[in-house]
VOPAGU-2260 file (C-alpha; in pm, 1 decimal, decimal comma):
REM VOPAGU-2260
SITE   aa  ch    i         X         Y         Z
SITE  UNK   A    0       0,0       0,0       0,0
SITE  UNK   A    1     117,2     329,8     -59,6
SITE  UNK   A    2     253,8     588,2     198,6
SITE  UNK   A    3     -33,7     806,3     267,9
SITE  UNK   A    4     -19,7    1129,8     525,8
SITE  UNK   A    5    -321,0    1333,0     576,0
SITE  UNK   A    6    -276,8    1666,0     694,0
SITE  UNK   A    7    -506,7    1992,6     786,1
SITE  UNK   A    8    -727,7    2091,2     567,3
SITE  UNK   A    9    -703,3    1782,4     293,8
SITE  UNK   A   10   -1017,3    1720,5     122,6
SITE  UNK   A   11   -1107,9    1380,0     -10,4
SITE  UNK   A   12   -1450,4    1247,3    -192,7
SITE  UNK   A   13   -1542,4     943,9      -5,4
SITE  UNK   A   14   -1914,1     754,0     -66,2
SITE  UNK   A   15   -2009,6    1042,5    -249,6
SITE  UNK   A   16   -1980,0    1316,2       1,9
SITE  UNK   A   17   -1699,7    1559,4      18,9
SITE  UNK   A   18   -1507,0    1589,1     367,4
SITE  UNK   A   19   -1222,4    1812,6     530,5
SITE  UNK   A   20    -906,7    1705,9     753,2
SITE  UNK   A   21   -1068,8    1943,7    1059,5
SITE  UNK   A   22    -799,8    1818,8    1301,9
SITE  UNK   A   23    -530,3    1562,8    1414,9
SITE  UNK   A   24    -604,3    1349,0    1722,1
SITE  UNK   A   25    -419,8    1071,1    1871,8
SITE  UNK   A   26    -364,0     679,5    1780,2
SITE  UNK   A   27    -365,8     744,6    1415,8
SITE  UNK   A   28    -744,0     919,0    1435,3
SITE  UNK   A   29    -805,4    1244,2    1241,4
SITE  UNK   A   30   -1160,8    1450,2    1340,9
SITE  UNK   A   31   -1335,7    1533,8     950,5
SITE  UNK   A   32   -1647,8    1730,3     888,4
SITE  UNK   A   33   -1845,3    1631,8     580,5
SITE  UNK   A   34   -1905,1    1938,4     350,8
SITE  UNK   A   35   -2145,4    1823,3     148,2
SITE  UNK   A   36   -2377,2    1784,9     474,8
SITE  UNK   A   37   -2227,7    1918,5     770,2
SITE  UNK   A   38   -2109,0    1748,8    1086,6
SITE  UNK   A   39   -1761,2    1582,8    1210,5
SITE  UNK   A   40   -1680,0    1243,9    1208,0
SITE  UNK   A   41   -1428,1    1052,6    1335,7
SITE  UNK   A   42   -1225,1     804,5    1137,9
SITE  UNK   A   43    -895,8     683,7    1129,0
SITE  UNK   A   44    -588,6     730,2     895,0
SITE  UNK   A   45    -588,5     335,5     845,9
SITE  UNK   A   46    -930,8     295,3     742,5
SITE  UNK   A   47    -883,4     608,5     481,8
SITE  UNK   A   48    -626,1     465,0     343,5
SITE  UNK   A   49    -786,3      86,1     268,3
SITE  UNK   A   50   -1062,0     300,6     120,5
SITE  UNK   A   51    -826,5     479,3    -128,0
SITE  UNK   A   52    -674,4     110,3    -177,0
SITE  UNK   A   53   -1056,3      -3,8    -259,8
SITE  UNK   A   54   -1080,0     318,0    -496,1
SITE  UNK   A   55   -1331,1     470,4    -250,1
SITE  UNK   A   56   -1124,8     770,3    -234,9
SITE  UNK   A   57   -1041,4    1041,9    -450,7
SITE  UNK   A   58    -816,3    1322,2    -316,6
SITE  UNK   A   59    -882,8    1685,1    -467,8
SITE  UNK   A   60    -568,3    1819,3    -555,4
SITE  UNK   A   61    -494,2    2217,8    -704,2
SITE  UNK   A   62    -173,0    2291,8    -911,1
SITE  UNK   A   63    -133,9    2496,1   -1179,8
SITE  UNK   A   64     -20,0    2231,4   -1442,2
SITE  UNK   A   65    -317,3    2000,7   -1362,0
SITE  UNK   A   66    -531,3    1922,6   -1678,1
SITE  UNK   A   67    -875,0    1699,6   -1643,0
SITE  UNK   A   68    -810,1    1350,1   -1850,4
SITE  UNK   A   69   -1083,5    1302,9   -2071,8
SITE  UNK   A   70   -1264,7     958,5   -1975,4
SITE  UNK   A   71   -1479,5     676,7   -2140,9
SITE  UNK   A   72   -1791,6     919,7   -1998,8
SITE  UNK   A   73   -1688,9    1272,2   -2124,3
SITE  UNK   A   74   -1600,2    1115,4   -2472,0
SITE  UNK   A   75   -1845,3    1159,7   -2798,1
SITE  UNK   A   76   -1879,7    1038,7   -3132,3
């Protein structure tokens, strides 16, 4: 598995619902509110990660040189 950190402020798409890194607690457990809903949850860094294994998780990620890849769906004839 990949080396995964999550930090303040990292925002991930999990079970369709967008949440924020809110804070870092002890044994490996990070406090995350859901933005598409509101509330905090909390979860752990090792049950993030088996999610992003499962391809349950998709980080957003800003950069200037990012480009969107087209996919089977955006694609026409």
């Amino acid at each position: 598995m990949a080396r995964m950190r999550f930090t303040l402020g990292t925002r991930y798409l999990l079970q369709g619902q967008v949440y924020i890194v809110r804070q870092m607690l002890a044994d490996n457990r990070l406090l995350v509110e859901n933005q598409s809903f509101g509330g905090q949850v909390i979860v752990t860094q090792d049950d993030l990660c088996a999610a992003w294994a499962r391809d349950e998780l998709r980080f957003e990620v800003h950069g200037v040189y990012l480009c969107r890849l087209p996919t089977a769906l955006g694609k026409t004839a």
